[in-house]
C-alpha positions, 0 to 999 in steps of 0.5 A: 500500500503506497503512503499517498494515492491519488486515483483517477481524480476529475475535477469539474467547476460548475457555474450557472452557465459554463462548467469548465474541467480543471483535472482529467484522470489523475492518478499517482503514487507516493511513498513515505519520505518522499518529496515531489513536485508538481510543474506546469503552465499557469491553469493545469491545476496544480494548487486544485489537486493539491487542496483535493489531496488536503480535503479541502475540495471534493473531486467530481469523481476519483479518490485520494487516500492517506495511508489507505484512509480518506482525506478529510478537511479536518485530516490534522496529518497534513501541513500547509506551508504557502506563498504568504506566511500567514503569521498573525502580526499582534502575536509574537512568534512563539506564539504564532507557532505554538497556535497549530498545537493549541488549535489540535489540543497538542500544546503540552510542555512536550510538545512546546519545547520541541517547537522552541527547539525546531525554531532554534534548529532554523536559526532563529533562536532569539526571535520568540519574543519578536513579532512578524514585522520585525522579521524579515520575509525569508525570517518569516518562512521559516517561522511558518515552516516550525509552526506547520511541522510542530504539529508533525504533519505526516504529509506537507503541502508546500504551495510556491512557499518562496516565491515572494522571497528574493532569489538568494533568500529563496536558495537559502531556504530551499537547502534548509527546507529540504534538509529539514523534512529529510531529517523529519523524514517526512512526505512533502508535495511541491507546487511550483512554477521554477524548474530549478526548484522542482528538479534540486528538491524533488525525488520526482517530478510531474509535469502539468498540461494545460486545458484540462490539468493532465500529468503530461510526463514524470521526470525521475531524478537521479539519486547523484541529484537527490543526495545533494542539497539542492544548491549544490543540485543546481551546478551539477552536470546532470541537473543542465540535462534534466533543466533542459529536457523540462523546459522543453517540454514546457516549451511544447505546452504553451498555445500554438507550440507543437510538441518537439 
């Protein structure tokens, strides 16, 4: 039995008069301790299959289980971390990450010192008493990132976390991130538009076609690529061939190119 499976999801949206298909017949695997990464053009449905996965909307037809359960919106074993961080201003950041715990009745003296610690393993071991604006944006990631895993999620939902970071801040975090979840051995779904990103953090990734959402290709990558961090990922031989494969297929994609 596969940790995640995702079973011929369709997803349709309804209005008064159109219905447009957003997913066609989905259907992957994932293993526990994984970390893939869905790419493709804007409108192929990546964040709508990855709010299907979380529960939070239901498929017009197909399955989504959780280690052989189904999801469900109030499933406490999946964590979201996205673009914006979400941390409330007028509390201060220990605050903010003790309020997943306090929300899901976990907040003990156990459970709180073991999020002071995982703050203190992201660099910020003297911020609990600070709040948000006093941080800067990449500061306030990893905040949000402690406050996702001190609930300790079995699957992660990363949805384009660093985007909005500037891109030195955004490698930076890419290595912590990814050696943070590897350390926690834990499962992680990645949303995004940089193929760089997809290919020096995943183990696999899946390629989006538009019009409706389809996986139009799988890229396997390398174990030479997996066991680097994904700075060092990115200026190994092997990470140009598979940079330049994707985008080309991207390339094929986009309206009125043909597949090379």
């Amino acid at each position: 039995m596969s940790f995640l499976e995702i079973d011929q999801i369709h997803h349709t949206y309804f209005s008064k008069s159109s219905a447009t298909t957003a997913l066609s017949d989905i259907s992957l695997e994932v293993g526990e301790g994984e970390f893939i990464s869905f790419l493709g053009p804007s409108g192929c449905g990546k964040t709508t299959l990855l709010s299907i996965i979380a529960g939070l909307i239901e498929p017009t037809s197909g399955n989504v289980l959780l280690e052989g359960h189904p999801v469900s919106p109030s499933d406490r074993q999946i964590g979201y971390m996205l673009q914006q961080d979400y941390l409330f201003p007028w509390k201060t950041i220990e605050e903010n990450i003790l309020l997943g715990l306090k929300l899901s009745n976990k907040l003990n003296s156990s459970s709180k010192a073991a999020a002071l610690s995982l703050l203190s393993q992201m660099g910020l071991p003297e911020v609990r008493n600070q709040f948000p604006k006093q941080m800067s944006g990449g500061m306030r990631q990893r905040v949000a990132l402690v406050r996702t895993l001190a609930t300790e999620p079995k699957l992660l939902m990363l949805d384009e976390p660093f985007s909005a970071l500037d891109y030195q801040t955004k490698l930076r975090l890419e290595d912590l991130v990814s050696s943070t979840l590897k350390s926690f051995g834990k499962t992680a779904i990645l949303v995004t538009h940089d193929i760089g990103e997809a290919i020096s953090m995943s183990d696999r990734v899946y390629l989006f076609s538009p019009s409706p959402g389809r996986i139009h290709r799988t890229f396997d990558i390398p174990e030479e690529l997996r066991k680097l961090t994904p700075f060092k990922a990115r200026n190994n031989e092997t990470y140009q061939k598979i940079f330049q494969t994707i985008w080309k297929e991207l390339e094929s994609l986009e309206p009125g190119k043909t597949e090379h």
